[in-house]
Residue frames relative to the residue before (quaternion, step in Angstrom):
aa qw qx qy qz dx dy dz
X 1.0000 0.0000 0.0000 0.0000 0.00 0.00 0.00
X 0.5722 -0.5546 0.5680 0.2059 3.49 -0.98 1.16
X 0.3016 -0.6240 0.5928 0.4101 4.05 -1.06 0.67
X 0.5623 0.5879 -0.4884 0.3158 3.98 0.43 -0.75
X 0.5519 0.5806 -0.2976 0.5194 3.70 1.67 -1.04
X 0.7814 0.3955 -0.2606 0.4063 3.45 0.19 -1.54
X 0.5942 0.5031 -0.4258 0.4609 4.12 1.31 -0.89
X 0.5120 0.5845 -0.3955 0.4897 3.86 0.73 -0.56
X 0.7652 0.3958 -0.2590 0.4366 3.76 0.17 -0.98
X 0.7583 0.4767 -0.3040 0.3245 3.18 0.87 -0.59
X 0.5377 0.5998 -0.3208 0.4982 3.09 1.80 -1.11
X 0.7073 0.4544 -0.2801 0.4634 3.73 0.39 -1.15
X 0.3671 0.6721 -0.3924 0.5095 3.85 1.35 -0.01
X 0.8955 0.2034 -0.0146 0.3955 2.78 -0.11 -1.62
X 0.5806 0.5347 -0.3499 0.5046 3.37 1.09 -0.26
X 0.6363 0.5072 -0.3183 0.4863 3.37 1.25 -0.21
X 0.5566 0.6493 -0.2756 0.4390 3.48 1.43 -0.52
X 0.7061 0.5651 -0.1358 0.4046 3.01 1.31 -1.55
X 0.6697 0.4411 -0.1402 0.5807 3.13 1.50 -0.36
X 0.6515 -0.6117 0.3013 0.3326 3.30 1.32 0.89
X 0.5179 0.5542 -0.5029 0.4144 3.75 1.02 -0.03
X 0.3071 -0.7514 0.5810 0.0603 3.79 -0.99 1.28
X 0.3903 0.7116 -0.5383 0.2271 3.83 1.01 -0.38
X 0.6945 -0.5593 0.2947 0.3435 3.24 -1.89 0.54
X 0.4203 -0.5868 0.4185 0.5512 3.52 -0.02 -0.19
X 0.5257 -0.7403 0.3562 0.2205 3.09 -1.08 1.07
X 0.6423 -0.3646 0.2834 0.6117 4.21 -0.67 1.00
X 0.7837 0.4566 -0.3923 0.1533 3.57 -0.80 -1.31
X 0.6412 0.6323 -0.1557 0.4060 3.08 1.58 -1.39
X 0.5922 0.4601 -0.2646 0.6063 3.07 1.11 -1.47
X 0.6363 0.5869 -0.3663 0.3412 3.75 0.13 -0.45
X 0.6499 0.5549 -0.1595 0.4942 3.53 1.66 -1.35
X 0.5522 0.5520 -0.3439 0.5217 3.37 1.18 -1.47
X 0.7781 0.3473 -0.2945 0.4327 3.66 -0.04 -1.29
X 0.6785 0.3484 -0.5050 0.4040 3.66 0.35 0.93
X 0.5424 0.7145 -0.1499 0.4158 3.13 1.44 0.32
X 0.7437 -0.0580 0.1551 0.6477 2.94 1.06 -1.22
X 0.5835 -0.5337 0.5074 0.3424 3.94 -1.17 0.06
X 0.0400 -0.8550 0.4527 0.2500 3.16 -0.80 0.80
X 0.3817 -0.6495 0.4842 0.4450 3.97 -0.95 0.37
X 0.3782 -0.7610 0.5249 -0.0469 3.29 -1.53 0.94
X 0.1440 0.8361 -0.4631 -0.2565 3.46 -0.26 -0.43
X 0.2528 -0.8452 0.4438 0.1576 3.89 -0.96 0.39
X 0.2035 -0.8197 0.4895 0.2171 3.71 -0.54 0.41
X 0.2338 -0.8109 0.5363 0.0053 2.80 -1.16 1.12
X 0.1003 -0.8294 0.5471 -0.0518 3.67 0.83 1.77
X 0.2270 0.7343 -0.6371 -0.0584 3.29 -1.12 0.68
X 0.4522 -0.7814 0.4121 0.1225 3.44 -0.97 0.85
X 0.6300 -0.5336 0.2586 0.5015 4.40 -0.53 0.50
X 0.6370 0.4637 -0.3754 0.4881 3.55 1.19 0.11
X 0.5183 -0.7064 0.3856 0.2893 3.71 1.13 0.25
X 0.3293 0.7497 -0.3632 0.4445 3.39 2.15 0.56
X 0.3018 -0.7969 0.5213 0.0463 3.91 -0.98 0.68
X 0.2967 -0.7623 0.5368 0.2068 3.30 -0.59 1.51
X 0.0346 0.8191 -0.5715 -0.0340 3.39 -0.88 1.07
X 0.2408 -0.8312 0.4708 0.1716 4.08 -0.37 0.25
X 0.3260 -0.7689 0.5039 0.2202 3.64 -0.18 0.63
X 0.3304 -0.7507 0.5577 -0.1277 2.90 -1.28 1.50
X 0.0563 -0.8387 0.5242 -0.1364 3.82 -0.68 1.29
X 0.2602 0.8275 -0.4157 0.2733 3.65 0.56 1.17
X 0.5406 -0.4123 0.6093 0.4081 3.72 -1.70 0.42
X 0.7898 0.4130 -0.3342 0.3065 4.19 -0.24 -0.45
X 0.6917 0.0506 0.0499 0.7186 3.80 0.87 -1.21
X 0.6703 -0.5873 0.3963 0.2208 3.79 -0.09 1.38
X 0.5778 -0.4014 0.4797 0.5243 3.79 -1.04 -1.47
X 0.4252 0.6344 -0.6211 0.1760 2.99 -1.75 0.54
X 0.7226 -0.3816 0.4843 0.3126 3.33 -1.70 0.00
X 0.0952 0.8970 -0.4311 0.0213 3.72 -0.80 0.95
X 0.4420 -0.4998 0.5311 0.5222 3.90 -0.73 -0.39
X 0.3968 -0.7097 0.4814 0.3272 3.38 -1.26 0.44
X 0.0748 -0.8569 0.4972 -0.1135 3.59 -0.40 0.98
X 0.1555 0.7188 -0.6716 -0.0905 3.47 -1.21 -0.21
X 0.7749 -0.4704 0.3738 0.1962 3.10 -1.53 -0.17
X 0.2046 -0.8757 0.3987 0.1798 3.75 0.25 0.08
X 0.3177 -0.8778 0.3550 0.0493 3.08 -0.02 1.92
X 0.7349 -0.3977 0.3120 0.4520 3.77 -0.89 0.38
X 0.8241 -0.1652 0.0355 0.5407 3.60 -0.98 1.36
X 0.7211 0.2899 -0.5367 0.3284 3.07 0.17 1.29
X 0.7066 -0.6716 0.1668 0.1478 3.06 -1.07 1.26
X 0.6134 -0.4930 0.3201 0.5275 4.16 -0.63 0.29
X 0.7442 0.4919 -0.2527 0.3745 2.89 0.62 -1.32
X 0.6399 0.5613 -0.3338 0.4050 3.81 1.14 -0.21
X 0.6246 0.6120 -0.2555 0.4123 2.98 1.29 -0.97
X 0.5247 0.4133 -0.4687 0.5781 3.55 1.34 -1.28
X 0.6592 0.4858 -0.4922 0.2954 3.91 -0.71 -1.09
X 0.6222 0.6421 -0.2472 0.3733 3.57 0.72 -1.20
X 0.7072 0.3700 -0.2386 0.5532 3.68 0.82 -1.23
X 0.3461 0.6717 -0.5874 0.2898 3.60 1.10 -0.94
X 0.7394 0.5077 -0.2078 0.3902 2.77 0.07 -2.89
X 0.7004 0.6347 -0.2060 0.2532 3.39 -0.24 -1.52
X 0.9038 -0.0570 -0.0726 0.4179 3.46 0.11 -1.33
X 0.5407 0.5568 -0.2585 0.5751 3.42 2.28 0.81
X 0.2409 -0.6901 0.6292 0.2644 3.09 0.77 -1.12
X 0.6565 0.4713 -0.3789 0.4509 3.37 0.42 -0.07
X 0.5397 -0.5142 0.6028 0.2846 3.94 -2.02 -0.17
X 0.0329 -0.6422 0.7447 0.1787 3.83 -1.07 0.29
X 0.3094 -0.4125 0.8205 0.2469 2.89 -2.23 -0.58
X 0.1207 0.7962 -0.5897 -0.0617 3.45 -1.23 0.17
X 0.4615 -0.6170 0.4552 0.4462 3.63 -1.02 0.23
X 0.4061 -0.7677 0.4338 0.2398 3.75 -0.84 1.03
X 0.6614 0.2420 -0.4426 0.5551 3.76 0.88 1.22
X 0.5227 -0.6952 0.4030 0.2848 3.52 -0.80 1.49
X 0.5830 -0.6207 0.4568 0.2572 3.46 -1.21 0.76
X 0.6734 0.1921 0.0216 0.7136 3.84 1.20 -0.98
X 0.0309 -0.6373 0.7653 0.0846 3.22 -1.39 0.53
X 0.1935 0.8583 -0.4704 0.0672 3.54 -0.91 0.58
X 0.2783 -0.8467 0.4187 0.1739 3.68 -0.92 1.19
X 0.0219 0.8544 -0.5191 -0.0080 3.45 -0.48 0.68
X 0.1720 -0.8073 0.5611 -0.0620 3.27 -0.92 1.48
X 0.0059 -0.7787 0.6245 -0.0603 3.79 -0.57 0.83
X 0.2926 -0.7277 0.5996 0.1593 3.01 -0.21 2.52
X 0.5994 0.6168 -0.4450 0.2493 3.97 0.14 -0.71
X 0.6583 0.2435 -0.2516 0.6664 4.17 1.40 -0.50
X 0.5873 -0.6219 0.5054 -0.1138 1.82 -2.00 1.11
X 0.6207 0.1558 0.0269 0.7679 2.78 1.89 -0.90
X 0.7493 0.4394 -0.0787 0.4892 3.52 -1.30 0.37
X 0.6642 0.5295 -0.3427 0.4012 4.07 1.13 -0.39
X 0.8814 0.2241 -0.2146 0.3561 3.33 0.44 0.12
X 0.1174 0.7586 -0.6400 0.0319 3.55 -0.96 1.16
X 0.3525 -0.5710 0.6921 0.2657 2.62 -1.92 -0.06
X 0.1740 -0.9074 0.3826 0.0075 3.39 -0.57 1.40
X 0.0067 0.9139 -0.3991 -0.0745 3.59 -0.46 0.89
X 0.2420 -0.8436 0.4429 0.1831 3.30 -0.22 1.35
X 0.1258 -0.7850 0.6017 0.0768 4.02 -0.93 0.85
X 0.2911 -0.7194 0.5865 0.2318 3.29 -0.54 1.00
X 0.0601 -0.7447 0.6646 -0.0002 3.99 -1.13 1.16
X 0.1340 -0.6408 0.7497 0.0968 3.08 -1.64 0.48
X 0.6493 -0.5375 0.4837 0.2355 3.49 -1.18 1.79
X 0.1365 0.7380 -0.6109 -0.2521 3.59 -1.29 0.48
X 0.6704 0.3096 -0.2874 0.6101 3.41 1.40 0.49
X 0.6409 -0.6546 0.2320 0.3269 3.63 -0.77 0.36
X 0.4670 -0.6539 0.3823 0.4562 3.89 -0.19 -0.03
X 0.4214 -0.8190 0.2373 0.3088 3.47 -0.52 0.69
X 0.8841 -0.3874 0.1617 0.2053 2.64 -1.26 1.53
X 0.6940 0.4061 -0.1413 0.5775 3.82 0.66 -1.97
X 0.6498 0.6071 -0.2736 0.3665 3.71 0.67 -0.59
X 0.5248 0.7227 -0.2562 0.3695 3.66 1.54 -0.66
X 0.5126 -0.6347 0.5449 0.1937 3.25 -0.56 1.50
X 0.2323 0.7398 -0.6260 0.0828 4.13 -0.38 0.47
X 0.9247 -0.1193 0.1081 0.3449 4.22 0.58 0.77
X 0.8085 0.4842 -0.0681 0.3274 3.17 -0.21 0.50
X 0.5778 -0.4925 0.3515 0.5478 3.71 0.16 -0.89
X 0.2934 -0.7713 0.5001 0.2626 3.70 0.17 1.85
X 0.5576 -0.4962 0.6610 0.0774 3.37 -1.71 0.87
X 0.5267 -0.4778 0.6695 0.2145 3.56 -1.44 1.15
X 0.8286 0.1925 -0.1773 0.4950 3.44 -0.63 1.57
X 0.7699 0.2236 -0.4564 0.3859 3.62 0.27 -0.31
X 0.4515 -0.6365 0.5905 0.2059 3.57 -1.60 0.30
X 0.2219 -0.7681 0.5885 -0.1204 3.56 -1.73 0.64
X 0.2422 -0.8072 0.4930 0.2163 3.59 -0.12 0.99
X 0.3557 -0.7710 0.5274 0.0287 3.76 -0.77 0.96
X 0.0315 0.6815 -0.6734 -0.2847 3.93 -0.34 0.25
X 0.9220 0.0968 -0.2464 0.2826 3.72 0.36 -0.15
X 0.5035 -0.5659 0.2857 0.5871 4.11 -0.01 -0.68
X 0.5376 -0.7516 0.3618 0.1235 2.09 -1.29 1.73
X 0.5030 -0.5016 0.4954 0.5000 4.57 -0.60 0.49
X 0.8187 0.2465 -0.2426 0.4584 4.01 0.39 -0.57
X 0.2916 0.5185 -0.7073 0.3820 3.87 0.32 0.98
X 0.8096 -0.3743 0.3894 0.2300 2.34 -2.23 1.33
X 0.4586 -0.5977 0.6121 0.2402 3.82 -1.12 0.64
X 0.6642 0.5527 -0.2915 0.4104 3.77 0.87 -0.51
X 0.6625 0.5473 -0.1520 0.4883 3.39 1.58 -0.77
X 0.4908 0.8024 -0.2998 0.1592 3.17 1.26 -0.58
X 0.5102 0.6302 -0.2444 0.5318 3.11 1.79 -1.04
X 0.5896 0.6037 -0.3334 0.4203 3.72 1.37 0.02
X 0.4778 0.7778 -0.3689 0.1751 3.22 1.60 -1.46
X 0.5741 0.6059 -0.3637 0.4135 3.80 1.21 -1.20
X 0.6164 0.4597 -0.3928 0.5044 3.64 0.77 -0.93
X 0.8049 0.4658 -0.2746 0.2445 3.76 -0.27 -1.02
């Protein structure tokens, strides 16, 4: 991307802010920022009375396929603690609880992207208060972008990016 390309996106960003428009930032931008600066993240860490880990499988242009923590990103003025509630919904369908100071804090840098290489990662341990949904269940086959799968141990195909999790699982 050209900077005359990337100053446009931002101005019209923020001029759009200024004018009261709240939308997500849009991919490209978010795409620029993350060569810029580190983003903060946040990860869940669901475990269940069998000491088994909820993990959801993940298919992308940035960290390939595999098995993951559910996570997202943590969007402008809004808070950790939204963000964990947010993925709940999002990549579970389901509610947590969590403890409101992360269990792991951790920084992870991948000199190989270009985009996408740097966070600051925060792991929250959560405990489900409603189930994950149901249609989303991993039952065979080649997992699907989006569905999820309780684990009793790590799995040989989790995300390479997560690994620094393996101790938890």
């Amino acid at each position: 991307m050209e900077m005359e390309e990337e100053a446009r996106l931002l101005t019209s960003y923020l001029e759009a802010r200024a004018a009261g428009d709240r939308r997500d930032m849009p991919e490209d931008l978010f795409l620029l920022v993350s060569r810029l600066t580190p983003l903060v993240n946040v990860d869940l860490l669901i475990q269940d009375a069998k000491n088994r880990t909820l993990l959801t499988w993940r298919a992308d242009e940035f960290y390939g396929a595999g098995w993951h923590l559910p996570g997202g990103v943590i969007r402008f003025r809004e808070t950790a603690a939204e963000r964990v509630r947010a993925v709940a919904r999002s990549e579970l369908g389901a509610e947590v609880t969590f403890e409101p100071t992360p269990l792991w804090v951790a920084e992870v840098i991948d000199h190989t992207c270009e985009v996408r290489g740097h966070f600051i990662s925060l792991l929250y341990r959560c405990a489900l208060t409603t189930a994950p949904d149901a249609e989303l269940e991993y039952r065979g086959g080649q997992p699907a972008p989006g569905q999820w799968q309780w684990h009793a141990a790590c799995p040989p195909d989790l995300l390479p990016v997560h690994l620094i999790y393996q101790g938890f699982l």
